[in-house]
C-alpha positions in Angstrom: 142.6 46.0 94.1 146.4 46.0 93.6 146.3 42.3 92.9 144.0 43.0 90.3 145.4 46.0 89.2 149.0 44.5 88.5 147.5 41.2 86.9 146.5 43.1 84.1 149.2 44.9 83.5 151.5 41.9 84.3 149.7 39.9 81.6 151.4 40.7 78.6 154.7 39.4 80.6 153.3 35.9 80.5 154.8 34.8 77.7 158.6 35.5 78.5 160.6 33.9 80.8 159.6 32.9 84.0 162.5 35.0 85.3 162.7 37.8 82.6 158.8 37.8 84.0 159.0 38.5 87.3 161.7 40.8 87.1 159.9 42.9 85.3 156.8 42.0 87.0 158.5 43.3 90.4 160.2 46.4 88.6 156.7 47.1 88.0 155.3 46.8 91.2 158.2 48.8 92.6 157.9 51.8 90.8 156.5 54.6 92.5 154.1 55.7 89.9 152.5 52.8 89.8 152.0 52.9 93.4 150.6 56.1 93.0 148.1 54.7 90.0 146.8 52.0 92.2 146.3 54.3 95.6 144.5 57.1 93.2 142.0 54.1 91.9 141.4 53.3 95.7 140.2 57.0 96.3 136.2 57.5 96.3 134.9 59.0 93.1 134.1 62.5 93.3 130.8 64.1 91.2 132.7 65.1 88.6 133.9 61.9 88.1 131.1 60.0 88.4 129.0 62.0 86.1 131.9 61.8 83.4 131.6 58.1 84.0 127.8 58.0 83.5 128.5 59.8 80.6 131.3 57.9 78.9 128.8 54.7 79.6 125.6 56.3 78.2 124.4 54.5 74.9 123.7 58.3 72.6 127.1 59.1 73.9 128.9 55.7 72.4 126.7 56.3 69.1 127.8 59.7 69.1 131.5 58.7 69.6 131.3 55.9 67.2 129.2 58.1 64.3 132.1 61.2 65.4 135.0 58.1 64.3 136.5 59.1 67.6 138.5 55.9 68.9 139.0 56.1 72.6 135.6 58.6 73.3 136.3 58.2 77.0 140.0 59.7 76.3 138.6 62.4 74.1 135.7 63.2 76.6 138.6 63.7 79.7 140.3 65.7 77.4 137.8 67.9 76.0 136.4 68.5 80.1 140.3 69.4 80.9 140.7 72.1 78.0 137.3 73.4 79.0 138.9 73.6 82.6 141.9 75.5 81.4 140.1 77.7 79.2 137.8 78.8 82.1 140.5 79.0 84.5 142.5 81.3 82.1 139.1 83.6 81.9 138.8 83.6 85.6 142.5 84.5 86.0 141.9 87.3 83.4 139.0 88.6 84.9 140.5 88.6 88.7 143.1 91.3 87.4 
């Protein structure tokens, strides 16, 4: 997974020099937030997840997305869940006082 992972970000590199390339290429690999990218995608999908996936993969909701001019509909759909999140969480903090 992390071989995979780093290829594709390590792609656009190719076409520097071989040395400019893997500096950058271990930089990359070094960082700690990368680290943390690759051992989230390792993690087991939870429900939430996996229906947002189904979602996001569905055919009415790419003609929606495409009809709706929205140009990265799996962004806007993670972002439209996470304000929902936030709005509820705000109501349930509002009600608990």
């Amino acid at each position: 997974l992390v071989g995979l992972f780093a290829g594709r970000f390590l792609q656009p590199l190719q076409g520097r020099k071989p040395r400019e390339w893997i500096n950058e290429a271990s930089k990359l690999v070094a960082d700690p937030t990368f680290a943390d990218v690759v051992a989230g995608m390792a993690r087991p999908l939870d429900p939430d997840e996996i229906a947002v996936n189904k979602l996001a993969n569905s055919e009415a909701f790419k003609r929606w997305a495409r009809v709706a001019n929205i140009q990265s509909p799996e962004t806007w759909l993670v972002g439209t869940i996470a304000a929902q999140r936030q709005l509820d969480n705000r109501q349930e903090a509002q009600e608990a006082q």
